[in-house]
PDB file of the backbone (N, CA, C, O) and the ligand in Angstrom, with CONECT records:
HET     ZN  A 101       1
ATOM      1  N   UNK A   1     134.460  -0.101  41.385  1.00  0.00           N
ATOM      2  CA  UNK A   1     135.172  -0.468  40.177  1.00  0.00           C
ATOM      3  C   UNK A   1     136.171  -1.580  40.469  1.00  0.00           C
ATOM      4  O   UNK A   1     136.578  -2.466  39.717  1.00  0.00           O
ATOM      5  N   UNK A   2     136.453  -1.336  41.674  1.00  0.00           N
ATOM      6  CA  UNK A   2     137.881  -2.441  42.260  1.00  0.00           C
ATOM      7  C   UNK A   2     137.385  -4.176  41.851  1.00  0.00           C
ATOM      8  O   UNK A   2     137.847  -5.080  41.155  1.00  0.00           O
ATOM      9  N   UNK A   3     135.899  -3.929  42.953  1.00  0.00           N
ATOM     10  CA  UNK A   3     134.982  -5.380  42.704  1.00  0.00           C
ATOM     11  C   UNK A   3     134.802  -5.804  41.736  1.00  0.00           C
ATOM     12  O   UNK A   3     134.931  -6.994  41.449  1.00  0.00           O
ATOM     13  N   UNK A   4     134.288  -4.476  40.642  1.00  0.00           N
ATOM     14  CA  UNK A   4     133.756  -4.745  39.346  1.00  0.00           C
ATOM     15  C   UNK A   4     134.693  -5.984  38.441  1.00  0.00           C
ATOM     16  O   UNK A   4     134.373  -6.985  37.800  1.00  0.00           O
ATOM     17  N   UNK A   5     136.310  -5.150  38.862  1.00  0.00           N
ATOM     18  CA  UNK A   5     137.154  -5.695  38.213  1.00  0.00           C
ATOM     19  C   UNK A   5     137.381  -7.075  38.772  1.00  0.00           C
ATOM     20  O   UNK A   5     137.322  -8.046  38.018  1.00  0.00           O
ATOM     21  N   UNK A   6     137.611  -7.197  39.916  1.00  0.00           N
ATOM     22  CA  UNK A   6     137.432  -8.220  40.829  1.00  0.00           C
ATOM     23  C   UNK A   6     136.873  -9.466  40.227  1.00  0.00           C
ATOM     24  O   UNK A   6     137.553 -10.421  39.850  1.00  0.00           O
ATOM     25  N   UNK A   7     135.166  -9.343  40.155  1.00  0.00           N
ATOM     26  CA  UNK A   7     134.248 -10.025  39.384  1.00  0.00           C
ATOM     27  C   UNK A   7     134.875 -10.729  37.904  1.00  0.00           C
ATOM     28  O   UNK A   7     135.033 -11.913  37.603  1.00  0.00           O
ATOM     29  N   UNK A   8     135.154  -9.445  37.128  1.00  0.00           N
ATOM     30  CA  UNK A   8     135.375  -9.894  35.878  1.00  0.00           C
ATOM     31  C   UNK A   8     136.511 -10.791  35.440  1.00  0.00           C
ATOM     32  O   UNK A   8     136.471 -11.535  34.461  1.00  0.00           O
ATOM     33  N   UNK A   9     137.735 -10.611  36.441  1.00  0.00           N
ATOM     34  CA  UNK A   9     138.846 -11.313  36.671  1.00  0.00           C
ATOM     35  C   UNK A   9     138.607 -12.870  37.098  1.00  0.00           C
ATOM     36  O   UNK A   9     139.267 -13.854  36.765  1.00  0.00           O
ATOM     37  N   UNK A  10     137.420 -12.786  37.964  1.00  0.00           N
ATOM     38  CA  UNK A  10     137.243 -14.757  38.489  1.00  0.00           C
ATOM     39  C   UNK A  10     136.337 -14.941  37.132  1.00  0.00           C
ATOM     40  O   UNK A  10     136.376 -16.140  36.857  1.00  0.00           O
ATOM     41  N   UNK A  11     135.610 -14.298  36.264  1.00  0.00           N
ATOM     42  CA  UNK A  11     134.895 -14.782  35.058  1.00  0.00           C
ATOM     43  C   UNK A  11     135.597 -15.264  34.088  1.00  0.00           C
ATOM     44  O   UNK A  11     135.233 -16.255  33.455  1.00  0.00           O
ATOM     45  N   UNK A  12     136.924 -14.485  33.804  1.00  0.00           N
ATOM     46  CA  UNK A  12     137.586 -14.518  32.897  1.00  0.00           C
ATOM     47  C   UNK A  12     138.707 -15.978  33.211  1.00  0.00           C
ATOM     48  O   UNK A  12     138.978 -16.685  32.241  1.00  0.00           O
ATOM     49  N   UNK A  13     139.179 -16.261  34.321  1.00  0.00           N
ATOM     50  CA  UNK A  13     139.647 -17.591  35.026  1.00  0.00           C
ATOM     51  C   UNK A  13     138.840 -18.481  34.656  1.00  0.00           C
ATOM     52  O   UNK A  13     138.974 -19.346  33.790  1.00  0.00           O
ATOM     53  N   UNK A  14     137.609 -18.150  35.636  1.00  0.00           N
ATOM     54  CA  UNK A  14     136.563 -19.643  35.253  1.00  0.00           C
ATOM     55  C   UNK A  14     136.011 -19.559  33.184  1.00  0.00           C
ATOM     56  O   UNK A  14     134.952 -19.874  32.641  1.00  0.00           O
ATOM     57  N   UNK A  15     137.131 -19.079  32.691  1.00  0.00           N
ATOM     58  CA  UNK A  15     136.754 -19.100  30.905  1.00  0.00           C
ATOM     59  C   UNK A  15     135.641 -18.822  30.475  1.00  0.00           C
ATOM     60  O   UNK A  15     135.289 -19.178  29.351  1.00  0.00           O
ATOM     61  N   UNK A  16     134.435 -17.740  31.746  1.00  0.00           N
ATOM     62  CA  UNK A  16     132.959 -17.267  31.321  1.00  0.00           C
ATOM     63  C   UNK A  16     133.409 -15.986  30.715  1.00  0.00           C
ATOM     64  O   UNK A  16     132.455 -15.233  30.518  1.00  0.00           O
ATOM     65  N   UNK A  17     134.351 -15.590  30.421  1.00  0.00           N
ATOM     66  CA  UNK A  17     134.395 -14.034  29.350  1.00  0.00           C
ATOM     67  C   UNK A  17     134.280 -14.079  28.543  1.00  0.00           C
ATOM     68  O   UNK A  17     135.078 -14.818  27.967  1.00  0.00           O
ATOM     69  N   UNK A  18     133.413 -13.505  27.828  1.00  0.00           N
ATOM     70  CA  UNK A  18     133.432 -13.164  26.323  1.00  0.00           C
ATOM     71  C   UNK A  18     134.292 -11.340  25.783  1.00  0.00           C
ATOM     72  O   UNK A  18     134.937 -10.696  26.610  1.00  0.00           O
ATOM     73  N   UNK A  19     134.182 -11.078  25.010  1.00  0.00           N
ATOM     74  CA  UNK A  19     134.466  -9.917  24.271  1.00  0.00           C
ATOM     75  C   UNK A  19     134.006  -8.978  24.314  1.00  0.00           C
ATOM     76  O   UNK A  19     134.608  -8.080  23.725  1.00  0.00           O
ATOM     77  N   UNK A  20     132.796  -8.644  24.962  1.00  0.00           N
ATOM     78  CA  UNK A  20     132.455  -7.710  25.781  1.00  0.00           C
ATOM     79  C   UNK A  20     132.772  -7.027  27.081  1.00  0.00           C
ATOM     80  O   UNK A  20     132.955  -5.854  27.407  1.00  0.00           O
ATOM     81  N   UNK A  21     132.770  -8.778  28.029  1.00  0.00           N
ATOM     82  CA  UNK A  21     133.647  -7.882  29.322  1.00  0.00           C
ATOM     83  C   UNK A  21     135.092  -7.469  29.135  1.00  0.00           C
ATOM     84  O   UNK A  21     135.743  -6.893  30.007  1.00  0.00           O
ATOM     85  N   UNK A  22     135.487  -7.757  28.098  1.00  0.00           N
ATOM     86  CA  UNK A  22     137.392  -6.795  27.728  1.00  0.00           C
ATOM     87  C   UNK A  22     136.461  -5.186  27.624  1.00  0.00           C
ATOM     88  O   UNK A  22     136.642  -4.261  28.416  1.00  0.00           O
ATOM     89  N   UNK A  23     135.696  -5.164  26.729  1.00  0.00           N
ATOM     90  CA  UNK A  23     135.447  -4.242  25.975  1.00  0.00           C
ATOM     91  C   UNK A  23     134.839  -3.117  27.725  1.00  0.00           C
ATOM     92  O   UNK A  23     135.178  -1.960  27.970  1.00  0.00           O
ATOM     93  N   UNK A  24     134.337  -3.610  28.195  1.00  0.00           N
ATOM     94  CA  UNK A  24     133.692  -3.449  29.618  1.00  0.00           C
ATOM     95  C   UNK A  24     134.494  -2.887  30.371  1.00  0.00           C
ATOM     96  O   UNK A  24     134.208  -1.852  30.972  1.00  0.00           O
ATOM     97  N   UNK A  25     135.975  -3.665  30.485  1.00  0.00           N
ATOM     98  CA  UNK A  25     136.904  -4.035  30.944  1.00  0.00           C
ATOM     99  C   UNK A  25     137.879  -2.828  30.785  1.00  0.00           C
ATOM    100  O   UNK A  25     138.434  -2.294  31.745  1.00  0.00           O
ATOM    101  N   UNK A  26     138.056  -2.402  29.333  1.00  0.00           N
ATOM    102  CA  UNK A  26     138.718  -1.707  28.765  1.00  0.00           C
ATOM    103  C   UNK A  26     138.472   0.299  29.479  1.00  0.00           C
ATOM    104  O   UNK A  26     139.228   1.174  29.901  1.00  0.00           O
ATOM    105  N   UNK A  27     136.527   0.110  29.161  1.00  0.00           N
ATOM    106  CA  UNK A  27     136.022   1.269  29.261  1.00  0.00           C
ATOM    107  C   UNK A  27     136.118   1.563  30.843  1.00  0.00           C
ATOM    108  O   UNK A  27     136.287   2.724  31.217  1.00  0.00           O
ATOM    109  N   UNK A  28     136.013   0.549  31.736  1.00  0.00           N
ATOM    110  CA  UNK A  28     136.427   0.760  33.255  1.00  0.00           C
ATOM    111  C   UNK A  28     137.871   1.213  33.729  1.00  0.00           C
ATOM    112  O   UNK A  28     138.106   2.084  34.567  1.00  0.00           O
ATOM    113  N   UNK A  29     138.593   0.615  33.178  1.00  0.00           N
ATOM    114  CA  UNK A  29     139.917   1.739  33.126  1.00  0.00           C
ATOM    115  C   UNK A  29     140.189   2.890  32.486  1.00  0.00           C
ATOM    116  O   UNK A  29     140.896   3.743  33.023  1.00  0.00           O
ATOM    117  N   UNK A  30     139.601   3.078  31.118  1.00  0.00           N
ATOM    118  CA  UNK A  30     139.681   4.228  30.667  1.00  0.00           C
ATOM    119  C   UNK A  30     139.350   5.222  31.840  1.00  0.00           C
ATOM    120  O   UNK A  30     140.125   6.081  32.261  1.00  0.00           O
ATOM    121  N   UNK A  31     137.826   4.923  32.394  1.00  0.00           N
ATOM    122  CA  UNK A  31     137.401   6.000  33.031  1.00  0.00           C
ATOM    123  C   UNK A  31     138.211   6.748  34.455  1.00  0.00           C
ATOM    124  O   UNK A  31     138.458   7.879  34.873  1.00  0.00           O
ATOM    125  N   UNK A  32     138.441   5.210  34.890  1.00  0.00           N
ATOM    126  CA  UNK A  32     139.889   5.193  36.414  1.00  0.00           C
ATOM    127  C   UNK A  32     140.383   6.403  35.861  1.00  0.00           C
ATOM    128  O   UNK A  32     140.204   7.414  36.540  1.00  0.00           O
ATOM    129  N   UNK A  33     141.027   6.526  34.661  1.00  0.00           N
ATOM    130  CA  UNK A  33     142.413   7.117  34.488  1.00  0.00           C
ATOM    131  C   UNK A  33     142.091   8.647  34.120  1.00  0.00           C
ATOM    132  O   UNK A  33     142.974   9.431  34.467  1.00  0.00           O
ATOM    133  N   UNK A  34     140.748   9.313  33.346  1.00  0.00           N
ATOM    134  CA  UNK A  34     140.118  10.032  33.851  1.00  0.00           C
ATOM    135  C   UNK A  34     139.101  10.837  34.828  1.00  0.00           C
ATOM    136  O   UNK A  34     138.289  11.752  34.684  1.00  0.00           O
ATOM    137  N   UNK A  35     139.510  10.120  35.770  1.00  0.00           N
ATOM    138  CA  UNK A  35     138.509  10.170  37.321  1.00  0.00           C
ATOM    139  C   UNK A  35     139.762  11.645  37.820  1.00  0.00           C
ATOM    140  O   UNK A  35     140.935  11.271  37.803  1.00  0.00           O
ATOM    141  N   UNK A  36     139.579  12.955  38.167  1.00  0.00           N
ATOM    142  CA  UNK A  36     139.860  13.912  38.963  1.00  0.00           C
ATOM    143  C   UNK A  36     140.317  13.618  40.371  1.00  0.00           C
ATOM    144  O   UNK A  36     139.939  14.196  41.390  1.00  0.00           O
ATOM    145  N   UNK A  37     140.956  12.894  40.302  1.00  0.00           N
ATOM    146  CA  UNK A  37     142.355  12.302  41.915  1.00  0.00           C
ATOM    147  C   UNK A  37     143.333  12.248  41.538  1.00  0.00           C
ATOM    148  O   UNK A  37     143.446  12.234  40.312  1.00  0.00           O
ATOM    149  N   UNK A  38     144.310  12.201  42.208  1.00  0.00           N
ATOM    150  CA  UNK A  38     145.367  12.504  42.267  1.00  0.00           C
ATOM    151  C   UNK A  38     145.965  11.068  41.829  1.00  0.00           C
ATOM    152  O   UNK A  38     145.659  10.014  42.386  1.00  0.00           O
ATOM    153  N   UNK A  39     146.611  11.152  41.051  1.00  0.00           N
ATOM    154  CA  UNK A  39     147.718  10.062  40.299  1.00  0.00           C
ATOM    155  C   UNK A  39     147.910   8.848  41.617  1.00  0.00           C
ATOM    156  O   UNK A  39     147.508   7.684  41.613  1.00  0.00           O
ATOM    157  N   UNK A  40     148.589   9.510  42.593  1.00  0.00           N
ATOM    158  CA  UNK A  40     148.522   8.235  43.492  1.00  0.00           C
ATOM    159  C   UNK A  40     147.856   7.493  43.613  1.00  0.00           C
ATOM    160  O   UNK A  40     148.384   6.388  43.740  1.00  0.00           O
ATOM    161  N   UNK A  41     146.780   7.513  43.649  1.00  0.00           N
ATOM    162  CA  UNK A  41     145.297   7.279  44.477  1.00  0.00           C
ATOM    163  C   UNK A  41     145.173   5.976  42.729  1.00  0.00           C
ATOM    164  O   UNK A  41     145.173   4.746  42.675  1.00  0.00           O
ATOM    165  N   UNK A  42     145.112   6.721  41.945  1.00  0.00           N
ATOM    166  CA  UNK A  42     144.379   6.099  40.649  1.00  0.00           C
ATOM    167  C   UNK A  42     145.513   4.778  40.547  1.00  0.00           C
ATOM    168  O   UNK A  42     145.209   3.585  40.546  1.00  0.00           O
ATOM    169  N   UNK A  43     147.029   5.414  40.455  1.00  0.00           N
ATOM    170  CA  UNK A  43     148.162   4.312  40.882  1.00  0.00           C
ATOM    171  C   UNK A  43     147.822   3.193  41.826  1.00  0.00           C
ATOM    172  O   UNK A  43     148.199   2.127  41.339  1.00  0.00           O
ATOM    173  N   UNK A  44     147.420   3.088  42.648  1.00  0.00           N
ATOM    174  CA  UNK A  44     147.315   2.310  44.007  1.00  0.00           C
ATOM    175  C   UNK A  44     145.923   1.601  43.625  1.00  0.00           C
ATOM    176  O   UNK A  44     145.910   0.373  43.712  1.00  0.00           O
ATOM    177  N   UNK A  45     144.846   2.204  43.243  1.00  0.00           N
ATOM    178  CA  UNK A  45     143.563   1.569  42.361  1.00  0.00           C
ATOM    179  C   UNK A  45     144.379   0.635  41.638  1.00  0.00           C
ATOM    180  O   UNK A  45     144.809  -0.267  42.357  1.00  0.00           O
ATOM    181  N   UNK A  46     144.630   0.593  40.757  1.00  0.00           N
ATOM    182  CA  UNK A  46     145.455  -0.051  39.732  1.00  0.00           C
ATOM    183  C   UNK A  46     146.430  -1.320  40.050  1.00  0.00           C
ATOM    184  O   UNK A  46     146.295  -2.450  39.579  1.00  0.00           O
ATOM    185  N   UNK A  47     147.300  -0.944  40.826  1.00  0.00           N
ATOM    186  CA  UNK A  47     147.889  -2.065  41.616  1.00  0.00           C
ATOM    187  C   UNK A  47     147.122  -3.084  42.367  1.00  0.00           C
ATOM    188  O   UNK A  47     147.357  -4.287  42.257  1.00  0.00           O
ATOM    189  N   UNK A  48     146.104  -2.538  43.212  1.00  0.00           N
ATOM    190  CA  UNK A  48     144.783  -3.214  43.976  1.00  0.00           C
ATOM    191  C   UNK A  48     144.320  -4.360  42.678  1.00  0.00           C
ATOM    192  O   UNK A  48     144.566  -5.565  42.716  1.00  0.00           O
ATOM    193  N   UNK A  49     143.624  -3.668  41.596  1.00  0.00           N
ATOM    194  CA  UNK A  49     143.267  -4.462  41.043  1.00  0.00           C
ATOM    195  C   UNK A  49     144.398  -5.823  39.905  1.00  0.00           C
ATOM    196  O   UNK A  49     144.298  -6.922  39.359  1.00  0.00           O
ATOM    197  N   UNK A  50     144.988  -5.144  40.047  1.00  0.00           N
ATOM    198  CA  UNK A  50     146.544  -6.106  39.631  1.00  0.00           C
ATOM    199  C   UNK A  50     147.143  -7.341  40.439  1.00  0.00           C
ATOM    200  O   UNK A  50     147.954  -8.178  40.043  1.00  0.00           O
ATOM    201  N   UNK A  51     146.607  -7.239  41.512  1.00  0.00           N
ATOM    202  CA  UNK A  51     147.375  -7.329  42.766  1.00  0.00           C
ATOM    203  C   UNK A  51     148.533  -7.489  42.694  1.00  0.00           C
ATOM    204  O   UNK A  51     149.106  -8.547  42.434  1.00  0.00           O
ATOM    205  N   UNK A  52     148.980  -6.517  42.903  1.00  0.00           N
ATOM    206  CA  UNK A  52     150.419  -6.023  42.777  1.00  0.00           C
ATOM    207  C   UNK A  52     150.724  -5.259  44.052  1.00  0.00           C
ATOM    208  O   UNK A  52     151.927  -4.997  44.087  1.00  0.00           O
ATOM    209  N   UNK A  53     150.013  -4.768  45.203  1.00  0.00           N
ATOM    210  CA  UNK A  53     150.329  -4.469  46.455  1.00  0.00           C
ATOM    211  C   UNK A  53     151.059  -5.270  47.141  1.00  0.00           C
ATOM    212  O   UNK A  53     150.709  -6.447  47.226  1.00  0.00           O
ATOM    213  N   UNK A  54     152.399  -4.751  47.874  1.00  0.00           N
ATOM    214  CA  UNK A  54     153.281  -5.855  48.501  1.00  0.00           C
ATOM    215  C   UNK A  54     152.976  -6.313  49.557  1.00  0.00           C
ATOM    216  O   UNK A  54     153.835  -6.280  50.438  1.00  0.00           O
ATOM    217  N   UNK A  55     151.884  -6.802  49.807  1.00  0.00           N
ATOM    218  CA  UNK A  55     151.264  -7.414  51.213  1.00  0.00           C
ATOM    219  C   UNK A  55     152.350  -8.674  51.448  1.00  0.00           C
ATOM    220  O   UNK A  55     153.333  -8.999  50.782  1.00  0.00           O
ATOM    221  N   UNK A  56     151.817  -9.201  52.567  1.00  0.00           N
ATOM    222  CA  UNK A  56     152.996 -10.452  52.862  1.00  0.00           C
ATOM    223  C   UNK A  56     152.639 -11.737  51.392  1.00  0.00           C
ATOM    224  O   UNK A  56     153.416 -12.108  50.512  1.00  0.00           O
ATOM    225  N   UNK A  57     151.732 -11.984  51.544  1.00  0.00           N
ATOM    226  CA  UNK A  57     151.171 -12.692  50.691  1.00  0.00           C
ATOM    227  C   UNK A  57     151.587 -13.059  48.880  1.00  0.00           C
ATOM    228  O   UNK A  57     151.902 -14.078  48.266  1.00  0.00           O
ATOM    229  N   UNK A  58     151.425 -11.959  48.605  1.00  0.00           N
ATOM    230  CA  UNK A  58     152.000 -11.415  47.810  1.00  0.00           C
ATOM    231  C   UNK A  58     153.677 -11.222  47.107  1.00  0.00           C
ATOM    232  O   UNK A  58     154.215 -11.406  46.015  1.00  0.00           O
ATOM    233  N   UNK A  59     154.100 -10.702  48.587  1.00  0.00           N
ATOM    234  CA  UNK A  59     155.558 -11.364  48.865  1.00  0.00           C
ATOM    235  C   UNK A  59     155.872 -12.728  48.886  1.00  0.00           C
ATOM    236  O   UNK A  59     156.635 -13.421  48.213  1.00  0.00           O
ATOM    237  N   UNK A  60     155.258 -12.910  49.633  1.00  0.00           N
ATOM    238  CA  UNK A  60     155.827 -14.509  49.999  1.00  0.00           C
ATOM    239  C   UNK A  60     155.408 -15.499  48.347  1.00  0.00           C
ATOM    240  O   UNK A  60     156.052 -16.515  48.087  1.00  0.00           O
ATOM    241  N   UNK A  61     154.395 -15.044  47.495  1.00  0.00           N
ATOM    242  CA  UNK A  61     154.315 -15.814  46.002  1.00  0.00           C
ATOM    243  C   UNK A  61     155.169 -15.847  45.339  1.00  0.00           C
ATOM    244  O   UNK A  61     155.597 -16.793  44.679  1.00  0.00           O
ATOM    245  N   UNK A  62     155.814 -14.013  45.495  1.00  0.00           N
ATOM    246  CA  UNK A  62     157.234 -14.379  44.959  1.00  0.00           C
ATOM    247  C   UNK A  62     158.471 -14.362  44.850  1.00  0.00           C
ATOM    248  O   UNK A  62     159.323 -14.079  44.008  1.00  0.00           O
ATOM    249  N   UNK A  63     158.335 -15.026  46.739  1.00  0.00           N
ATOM    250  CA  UNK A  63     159.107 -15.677  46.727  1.00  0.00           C
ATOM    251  C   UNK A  63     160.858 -14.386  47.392  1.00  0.00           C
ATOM    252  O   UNK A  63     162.076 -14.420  47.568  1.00  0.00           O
ATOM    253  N   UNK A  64     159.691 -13.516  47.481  1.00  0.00           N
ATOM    254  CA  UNK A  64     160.524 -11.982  48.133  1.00  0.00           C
ATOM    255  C   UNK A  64     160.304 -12.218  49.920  1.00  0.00           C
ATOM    256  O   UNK A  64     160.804 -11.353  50.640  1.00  0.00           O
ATOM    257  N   UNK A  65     159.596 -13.330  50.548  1.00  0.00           N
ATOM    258  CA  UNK A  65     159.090 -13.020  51.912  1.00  0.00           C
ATOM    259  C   UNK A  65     159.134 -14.227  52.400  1.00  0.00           C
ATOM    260  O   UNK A  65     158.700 -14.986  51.533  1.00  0.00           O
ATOM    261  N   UNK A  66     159.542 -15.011  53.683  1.00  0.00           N
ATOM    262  CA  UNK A  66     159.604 -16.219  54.113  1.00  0.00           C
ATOM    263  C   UNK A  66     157.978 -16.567  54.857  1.00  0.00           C
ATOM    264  O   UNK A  66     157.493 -17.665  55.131  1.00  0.00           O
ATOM    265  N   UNK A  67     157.569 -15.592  54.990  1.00  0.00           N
ATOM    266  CA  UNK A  67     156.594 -15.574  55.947  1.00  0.00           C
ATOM    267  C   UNK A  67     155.267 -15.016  54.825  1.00  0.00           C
ATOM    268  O   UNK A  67     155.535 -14.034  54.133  1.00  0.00           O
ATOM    269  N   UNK A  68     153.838 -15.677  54.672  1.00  0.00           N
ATOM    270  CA  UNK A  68     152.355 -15.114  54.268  1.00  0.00           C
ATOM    271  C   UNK A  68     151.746 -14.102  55.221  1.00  0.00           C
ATOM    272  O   UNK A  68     151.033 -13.151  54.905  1.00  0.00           O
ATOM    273  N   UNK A  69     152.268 -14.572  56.837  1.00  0.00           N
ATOM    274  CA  UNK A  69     151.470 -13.727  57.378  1.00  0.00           C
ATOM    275  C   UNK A  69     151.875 -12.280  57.696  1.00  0.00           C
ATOM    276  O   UNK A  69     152.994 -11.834  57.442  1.00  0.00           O
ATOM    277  N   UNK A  70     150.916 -11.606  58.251  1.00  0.00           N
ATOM    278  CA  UNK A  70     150.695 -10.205  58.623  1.00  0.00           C
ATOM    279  C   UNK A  70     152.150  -9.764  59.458  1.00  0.00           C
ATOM    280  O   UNK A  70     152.297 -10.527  60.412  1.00  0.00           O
ATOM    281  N   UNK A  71     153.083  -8.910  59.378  1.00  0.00           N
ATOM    282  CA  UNK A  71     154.367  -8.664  60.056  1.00  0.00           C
ATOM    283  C   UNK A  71     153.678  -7.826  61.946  1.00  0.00           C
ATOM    284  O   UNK A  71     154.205  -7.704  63.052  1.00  0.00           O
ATOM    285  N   UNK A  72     152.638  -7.548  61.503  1.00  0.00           N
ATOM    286  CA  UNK A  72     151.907  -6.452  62.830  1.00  0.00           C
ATOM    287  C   UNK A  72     151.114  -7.746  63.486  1.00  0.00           C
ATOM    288  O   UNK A  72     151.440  -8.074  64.627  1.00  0.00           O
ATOM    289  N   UNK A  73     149.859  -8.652  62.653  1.00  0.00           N
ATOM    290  CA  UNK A  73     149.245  -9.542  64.116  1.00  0.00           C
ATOM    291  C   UNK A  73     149.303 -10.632  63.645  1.00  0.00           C
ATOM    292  O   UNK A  73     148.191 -11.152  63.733  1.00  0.00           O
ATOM    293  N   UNK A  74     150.269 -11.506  63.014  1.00  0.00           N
ATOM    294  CA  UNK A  74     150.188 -12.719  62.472  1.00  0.00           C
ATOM    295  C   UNK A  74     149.185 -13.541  61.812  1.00  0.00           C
ATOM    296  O   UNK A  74     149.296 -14.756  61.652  1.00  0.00           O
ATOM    297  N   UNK A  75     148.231 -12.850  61.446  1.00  0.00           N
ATOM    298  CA  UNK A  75     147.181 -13.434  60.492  1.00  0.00           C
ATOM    299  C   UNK A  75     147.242 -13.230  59.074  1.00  0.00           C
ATOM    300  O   UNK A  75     147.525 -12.140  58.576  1.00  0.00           O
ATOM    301  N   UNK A  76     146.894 -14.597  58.207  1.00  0.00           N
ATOM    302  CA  UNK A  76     147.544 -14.189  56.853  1.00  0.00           C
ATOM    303  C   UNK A  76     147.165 -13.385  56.136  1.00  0.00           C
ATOM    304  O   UNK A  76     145.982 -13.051  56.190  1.00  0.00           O
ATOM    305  N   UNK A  77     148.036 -12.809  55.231  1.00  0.00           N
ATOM    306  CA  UNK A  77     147.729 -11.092  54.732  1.00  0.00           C
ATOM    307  C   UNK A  77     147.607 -11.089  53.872  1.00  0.00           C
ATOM    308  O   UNK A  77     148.204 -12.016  53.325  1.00  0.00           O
ATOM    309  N   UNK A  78     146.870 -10.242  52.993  1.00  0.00           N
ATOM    310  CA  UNK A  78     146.488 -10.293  51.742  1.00  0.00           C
ATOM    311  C   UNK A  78     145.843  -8.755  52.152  1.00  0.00           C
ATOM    312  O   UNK A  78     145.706  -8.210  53.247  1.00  0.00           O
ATOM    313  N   UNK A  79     145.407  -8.175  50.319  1.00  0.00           N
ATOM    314  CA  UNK A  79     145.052  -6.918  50.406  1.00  0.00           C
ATOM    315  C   UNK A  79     144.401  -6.431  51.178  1.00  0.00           C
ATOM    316  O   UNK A  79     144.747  -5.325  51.594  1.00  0.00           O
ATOM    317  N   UNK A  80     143.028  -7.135  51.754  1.00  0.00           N
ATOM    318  CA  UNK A  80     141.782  -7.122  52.235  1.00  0.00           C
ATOM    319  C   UNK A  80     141.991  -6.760  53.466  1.00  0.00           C
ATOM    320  O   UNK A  80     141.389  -5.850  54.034  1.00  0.00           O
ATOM    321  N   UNK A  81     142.943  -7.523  53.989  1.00  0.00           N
ATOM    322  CA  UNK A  81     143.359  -7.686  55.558  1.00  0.00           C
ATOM    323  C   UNK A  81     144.513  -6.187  55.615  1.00  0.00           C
ATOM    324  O   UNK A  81     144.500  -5.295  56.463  1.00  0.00           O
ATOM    325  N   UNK A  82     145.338  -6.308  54.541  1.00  0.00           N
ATOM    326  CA  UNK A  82     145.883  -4.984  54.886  1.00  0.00           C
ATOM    327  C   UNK A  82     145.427  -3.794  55.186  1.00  0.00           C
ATOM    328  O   UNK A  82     145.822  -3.015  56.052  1.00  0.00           O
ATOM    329  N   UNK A  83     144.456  -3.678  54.322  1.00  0.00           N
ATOM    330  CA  UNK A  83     143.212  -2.391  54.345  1.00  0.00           C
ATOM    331  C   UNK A  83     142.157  -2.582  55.307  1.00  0.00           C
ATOM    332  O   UNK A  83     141.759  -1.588  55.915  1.00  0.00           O
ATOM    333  N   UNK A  84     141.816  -3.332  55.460  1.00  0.00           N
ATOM    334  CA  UNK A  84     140.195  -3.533  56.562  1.00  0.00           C
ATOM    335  C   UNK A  84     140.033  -4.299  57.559  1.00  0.00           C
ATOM    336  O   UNK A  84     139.228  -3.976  58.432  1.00  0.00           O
ATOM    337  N   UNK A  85     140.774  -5.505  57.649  1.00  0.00           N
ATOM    338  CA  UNK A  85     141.073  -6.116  58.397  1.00  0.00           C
ATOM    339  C   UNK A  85     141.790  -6.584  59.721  1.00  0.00           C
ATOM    340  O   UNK A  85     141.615  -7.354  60.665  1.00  0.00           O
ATOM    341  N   UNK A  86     142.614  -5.755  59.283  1.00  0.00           N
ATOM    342  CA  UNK A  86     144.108  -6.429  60.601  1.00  0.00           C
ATOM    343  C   UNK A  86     143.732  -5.486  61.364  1.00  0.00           C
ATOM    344  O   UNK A  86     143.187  -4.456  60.967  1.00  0.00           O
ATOM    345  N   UNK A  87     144.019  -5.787  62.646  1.00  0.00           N
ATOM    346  CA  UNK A  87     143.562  -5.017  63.814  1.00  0.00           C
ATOM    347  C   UNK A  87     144.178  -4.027  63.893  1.00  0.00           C
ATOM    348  O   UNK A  87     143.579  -3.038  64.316  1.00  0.00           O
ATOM    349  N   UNK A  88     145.882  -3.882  63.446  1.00  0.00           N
ATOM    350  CA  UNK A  88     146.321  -2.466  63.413  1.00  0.00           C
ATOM    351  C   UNK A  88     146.014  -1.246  62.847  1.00  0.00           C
ATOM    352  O   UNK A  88     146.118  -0.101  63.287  1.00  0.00           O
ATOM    353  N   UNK A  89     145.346  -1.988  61.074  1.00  0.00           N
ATOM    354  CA  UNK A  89     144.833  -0.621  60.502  1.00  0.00           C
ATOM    355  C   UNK A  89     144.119  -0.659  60.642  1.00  0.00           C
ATOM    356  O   UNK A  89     143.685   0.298  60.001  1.00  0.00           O
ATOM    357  N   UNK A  90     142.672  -1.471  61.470  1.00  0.00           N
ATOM    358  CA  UNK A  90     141.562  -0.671  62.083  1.00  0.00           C
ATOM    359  C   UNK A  90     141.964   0.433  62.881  1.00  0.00           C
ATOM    360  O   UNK A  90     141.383   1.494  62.652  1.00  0.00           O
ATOM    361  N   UNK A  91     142.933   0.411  63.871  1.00  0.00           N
ATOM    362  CA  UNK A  91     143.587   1.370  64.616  1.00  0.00           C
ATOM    363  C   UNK A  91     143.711   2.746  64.154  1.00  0.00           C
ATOM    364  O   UNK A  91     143.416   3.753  64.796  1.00  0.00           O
ATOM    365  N   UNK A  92     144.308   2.666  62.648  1.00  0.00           N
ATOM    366  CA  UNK A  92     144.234   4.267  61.796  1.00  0.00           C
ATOM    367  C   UNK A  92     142.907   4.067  61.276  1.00  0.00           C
ATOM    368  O   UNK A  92     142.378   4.937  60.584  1.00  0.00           O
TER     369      UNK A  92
HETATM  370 ZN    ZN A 101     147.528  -7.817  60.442  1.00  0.00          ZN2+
END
């Protein structure tokens, strides 16, 4: 659903959305918010797709962080890298 949203977000930039993918759009969160997990989890979904996670990156757009890159291996950070990427949280 993250991607899904993902997808529909660079469609809607590059001005290929129509009124369906809202409608698409709409029914994909509805369902998030009735999915059986725990509030956090659906919270943190939500932010992901917002990008609203305080990665450095993120920070540093606005303008909260001097630094883009990673505070653990100096490579620039962004969600992707926070979660899957950076060598530390491969570690966990
Ligand atoms: Zn890192």
């Amino acid at each position: 659903m993250v991607l899904n949203t993902k997808y529909q977000r660079e469609n809607w930039i590059d001005e290929n959305a129509g009124a369906s993918d809202m409608t698409s759009q709409v029914k994909a969160w509805t369902s998030l918010w009735h999915t059986k997990v725990p509030s956090k989890q659906k919270f943190f979904a939500w932010r992901l797709a917002q990008h609203s996670v305080p990665t450095a990156d993120v920070l540093h757009h606005r303008n909260m962080s001097q630094s883009p890159l990673c505070a653990l291996c100096g490579a620039p950070d962004s969600w992707r890298h926070a979660l899957l990427d950076c060598t530390m949280s491969r570690c966990i």
